[in-house]
N, C-alpha and C positions, 0 to 999 in steps of 0.2 A: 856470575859465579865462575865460569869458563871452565877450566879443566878439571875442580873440584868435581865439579857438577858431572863430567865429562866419566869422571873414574866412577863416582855413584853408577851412573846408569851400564856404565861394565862391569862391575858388579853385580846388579840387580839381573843382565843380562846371564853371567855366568850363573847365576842362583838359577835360575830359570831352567835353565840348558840341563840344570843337573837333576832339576822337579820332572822334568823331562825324559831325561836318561834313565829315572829312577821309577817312574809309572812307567816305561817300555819295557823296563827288564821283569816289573813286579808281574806284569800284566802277562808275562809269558807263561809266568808259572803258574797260573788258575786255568783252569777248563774254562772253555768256551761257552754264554749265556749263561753265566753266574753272576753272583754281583759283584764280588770283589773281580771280576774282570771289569765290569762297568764302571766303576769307584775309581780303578786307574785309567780309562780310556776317559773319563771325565778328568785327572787329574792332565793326563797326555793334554787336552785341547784346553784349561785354564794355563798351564805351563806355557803353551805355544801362545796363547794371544798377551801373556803378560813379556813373552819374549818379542812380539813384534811392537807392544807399544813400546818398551823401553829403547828399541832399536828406531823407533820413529821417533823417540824424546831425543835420542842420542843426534842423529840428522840434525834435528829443529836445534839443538844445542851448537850444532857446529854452524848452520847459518846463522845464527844468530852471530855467534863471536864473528862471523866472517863481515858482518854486518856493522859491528861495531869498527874493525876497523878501518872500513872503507870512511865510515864518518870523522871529518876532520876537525881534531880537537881544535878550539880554539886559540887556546893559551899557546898553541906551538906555532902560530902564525905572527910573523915581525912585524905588524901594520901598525902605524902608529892612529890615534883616534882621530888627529883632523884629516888624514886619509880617510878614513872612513865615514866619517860625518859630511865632507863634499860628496864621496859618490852617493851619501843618502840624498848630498841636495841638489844633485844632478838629476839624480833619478826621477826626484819630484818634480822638478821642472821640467824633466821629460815626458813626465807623465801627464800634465796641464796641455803640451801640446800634440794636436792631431798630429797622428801620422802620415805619412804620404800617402797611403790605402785608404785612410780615412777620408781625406781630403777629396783624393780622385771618388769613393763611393760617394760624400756628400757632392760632388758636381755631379756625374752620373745623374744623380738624384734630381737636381734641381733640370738638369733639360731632360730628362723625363715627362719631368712636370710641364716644361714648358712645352713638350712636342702634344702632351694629351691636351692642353689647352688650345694649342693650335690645331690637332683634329677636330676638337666638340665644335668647335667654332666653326669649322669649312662643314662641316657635317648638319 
């Protein structure tokens, strides 16, 4: 949605603000330990937490778009396909063989084996 989305929730943000403003000023004018003072200190804290979700929607909305465009469209890259179809068949054949870590742990391995053979033995 991106900025669509973006003005909604400033919107819903100002709506708020003004739910707000409007149980503060109502609430002044009742005496104290009535209910219509209560009725607006309850309107005060539904106002305030519909204004921090939408400001935490608003956030979530802007990583998001930040998110997309970090992700690189495809279609805007020049690669032709037999480029991409060798590095796929590079990569396979790279991946059939050990690597040089791999290698060095599988010897590790084997004179391992062969030094505990040579202990049980003298032992």
């Amino acid at each position: 949605m991106g900025f669509k989305q973006l003005f909604n929730y400033m919107i819903c943000i100002f709506i708020s603000g003004l739910g707000l403003f409007n149980s503060t000023q109502l609430e002044v004018r009742y005496e104290s330990g009535t209910n219509n003072e209560l009725i607006f200190q309850n309107g005060q804290i539904i106002s305030t937490a519909f204004m921090g979700l939408f400001i935490a929607a608003f956030f979530v909305e802007i990583m998001m778009m930040r998110r997309k465009t970090d992700i690189v469209n495809p279609s805007s890259k020049k690669i032709s396909k037999s480029k991409i179809t060798k590095n796929k068949k590079s990569e396979i054949s790279d991946k059939d063989k050990p690597s040089e870590e791999e290698s060095k742990i599988e010897d590790d391995i084997e004179k391992a084996k062969q030094l505990m053979k040579e202990v049980s033995l003298t032992n």
